[in-house]
C-alpha positions as CSV (number, residue, x, y, z in Angstrom):
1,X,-13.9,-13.4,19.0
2,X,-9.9,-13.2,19.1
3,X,-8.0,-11.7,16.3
4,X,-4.8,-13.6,15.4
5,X,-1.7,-12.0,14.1
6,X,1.3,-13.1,12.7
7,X,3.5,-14.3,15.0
8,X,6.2,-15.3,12.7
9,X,9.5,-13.8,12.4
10,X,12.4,-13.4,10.6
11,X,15.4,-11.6,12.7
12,X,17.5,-9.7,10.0
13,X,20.4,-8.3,11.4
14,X,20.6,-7.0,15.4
15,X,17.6,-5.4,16.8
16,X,16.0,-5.5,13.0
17,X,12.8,-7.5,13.2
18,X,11.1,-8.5,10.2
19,X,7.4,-10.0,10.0
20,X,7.5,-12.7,7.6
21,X,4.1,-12.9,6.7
22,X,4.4,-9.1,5.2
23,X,1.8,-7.3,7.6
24,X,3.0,-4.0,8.1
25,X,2.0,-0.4,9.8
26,X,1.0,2.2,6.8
27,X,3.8,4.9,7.4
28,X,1.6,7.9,6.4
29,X,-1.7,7.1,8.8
30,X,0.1,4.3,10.8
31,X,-2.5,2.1,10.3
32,X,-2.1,-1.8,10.8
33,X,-2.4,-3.4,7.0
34,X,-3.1,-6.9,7.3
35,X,-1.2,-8.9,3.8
36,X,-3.6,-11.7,3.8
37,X,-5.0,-13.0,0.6
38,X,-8.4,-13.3,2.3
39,X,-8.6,-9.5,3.6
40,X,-7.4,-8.3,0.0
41,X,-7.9,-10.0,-2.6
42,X,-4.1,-9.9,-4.0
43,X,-1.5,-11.8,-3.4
44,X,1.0,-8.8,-2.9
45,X,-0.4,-6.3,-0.9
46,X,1.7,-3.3,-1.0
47,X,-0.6,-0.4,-0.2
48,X,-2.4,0.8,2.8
49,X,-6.3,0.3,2.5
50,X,-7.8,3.3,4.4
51,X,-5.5,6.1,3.2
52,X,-4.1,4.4,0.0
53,X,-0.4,5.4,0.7
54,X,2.1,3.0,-0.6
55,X,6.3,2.7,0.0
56,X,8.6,1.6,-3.2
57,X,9.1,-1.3,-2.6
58,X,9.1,-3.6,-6.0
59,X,11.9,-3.1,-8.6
60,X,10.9,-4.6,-11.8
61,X,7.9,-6.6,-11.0
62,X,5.5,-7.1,-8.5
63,X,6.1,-8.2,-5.0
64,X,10.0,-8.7,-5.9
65,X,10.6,-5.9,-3.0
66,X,14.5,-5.3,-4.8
67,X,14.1,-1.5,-4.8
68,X,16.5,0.3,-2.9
69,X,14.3,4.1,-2.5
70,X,11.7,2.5,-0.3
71,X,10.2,6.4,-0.4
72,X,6.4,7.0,0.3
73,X,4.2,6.6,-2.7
74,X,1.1,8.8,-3.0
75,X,-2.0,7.6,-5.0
76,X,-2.0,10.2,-7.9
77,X,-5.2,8.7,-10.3
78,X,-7.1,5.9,-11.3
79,X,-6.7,3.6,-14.5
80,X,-7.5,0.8,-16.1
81,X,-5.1,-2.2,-16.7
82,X,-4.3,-2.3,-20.2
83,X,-5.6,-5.9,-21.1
84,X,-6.3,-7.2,-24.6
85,X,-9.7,-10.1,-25.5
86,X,-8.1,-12.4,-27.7
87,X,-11.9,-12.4,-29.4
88,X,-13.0,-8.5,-28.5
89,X,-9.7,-6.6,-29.1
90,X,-8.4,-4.0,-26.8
91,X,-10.9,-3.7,-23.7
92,X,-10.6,-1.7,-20.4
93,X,-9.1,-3.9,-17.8
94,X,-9.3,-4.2,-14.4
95,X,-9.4,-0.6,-12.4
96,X,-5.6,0.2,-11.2
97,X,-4.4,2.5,-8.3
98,X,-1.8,5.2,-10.2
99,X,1.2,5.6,-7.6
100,X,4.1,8.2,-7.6
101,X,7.4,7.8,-5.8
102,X,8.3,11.4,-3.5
103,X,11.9,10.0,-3.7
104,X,12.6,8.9,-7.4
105,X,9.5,10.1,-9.3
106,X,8.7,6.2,-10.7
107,X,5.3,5.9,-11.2
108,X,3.4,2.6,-10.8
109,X,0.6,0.8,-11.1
110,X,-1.5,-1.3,-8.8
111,X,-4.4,-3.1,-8.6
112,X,-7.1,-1.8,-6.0
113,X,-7.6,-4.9,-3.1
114,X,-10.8,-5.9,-2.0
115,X,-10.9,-4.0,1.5
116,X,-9.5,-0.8,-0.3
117,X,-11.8,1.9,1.2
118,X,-13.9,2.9,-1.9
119,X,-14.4,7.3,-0.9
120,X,-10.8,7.1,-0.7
121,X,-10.3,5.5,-4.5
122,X,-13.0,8.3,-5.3
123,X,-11.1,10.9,-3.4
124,X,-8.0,10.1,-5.4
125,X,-10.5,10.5,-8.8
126,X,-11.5,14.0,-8.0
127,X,-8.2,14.7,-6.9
128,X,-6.5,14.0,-10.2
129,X,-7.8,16.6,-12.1
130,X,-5.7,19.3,-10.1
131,X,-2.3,17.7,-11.2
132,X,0.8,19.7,-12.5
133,X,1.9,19.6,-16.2
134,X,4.9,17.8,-15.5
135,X,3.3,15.0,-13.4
136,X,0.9,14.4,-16.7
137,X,3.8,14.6,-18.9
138,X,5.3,12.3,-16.9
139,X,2.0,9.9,-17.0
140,X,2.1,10.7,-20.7
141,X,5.7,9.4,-21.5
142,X,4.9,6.3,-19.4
143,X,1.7,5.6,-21.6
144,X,-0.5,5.7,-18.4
145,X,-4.1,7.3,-19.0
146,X,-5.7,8.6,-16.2
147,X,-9.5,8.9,-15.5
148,X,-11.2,11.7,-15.7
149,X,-13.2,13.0,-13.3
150,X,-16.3,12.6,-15.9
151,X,-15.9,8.7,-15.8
152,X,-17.1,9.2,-12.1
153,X,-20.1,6.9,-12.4
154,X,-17.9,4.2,-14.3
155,X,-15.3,3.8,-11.2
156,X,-18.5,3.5,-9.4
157,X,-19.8,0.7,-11.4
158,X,-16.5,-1.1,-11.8
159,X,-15.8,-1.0,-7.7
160,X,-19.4,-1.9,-6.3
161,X,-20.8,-3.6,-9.8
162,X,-23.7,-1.6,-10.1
163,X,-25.3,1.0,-12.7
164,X,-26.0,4.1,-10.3
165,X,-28.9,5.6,-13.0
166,X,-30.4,2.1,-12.6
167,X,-30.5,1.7,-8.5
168,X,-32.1,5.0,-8.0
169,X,-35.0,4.2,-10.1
170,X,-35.9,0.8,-8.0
């Protein structure tokens, strides 16, 4: 079996080579991270799937790649998309990654792709609970809610779709 890349390319400016298609190397495990829709699951990829590291990249929405930091992002918690029924009210969403800028500080939030490596979403969980005051405040002024480390079983159930107390007793 042969594995195609991208061979498309944009050339920038001198010697600056730019892969049109979006594919990049993760710049904190150096990873390759493949963009496409049918790896993911999203149609703007922006983080790496194994160690969950992201660069700031998107301004004011997603996949508009206008900021000017580009600075590593570190996953900091997990969430859930803030969605609302029309018929049930306000319901949890869709599970989010929680992302912090080392250069400017901006948190933001992103939805987890399909190849995302699930113990690395839960390591970020556990991890969360040993964040600073002023990185909660922070979350806290932005209206973000992290997860507790309690609602262990429910990121469970929301990323492989099944009740854990249940498959233990078939």
């Amino acid at each position: 079996m042969t594995t195609r890349f991208a061979t498309r390319r944009i050339y920038t400016r001198p010697g600056k080579i730019n892969n049109a298609s979006g594919d990049f190397v993760c710049d904190c495990c150096g990873t390759f991270v493949s963009v496409h829709v049918a790896l993911s699951g999203v149609g703007n990829r922006n983080h790496c799937p194994y160690c969950l590291a992201s660069r700031h990249m998107d301004q004011f929405e997603p996949g508009d790649r206008l900021s000017a930091c580009k600075a590593p992002m570190h996953p900091i918690g997990l969430t859930f998309k803030r969605t609302a029924k029309k018929y049930r009210g306000h319901q949890p969403g869709e599970l989010m990654l929680v992302h912090q800028c080392e250069g400017c500080g901006k948190v933001s939030i992103n939805r987890i792709a399909a190849d995302d490596d699930i113990e690395a979403i839960l390591s970020v969980l556990e991890q969360s609970a040993d964040l600073d005051r002023d990185t909660r405040a922070l979350l806290e002024r932005e209206r973000v809610m992290l997860l507790d480390t309690d609602q262990h079983d429910l990121v469970r159930h929301c990323l492989l779709g099944i009740h854990f107390a249940d498959a233990w007793q078939e």
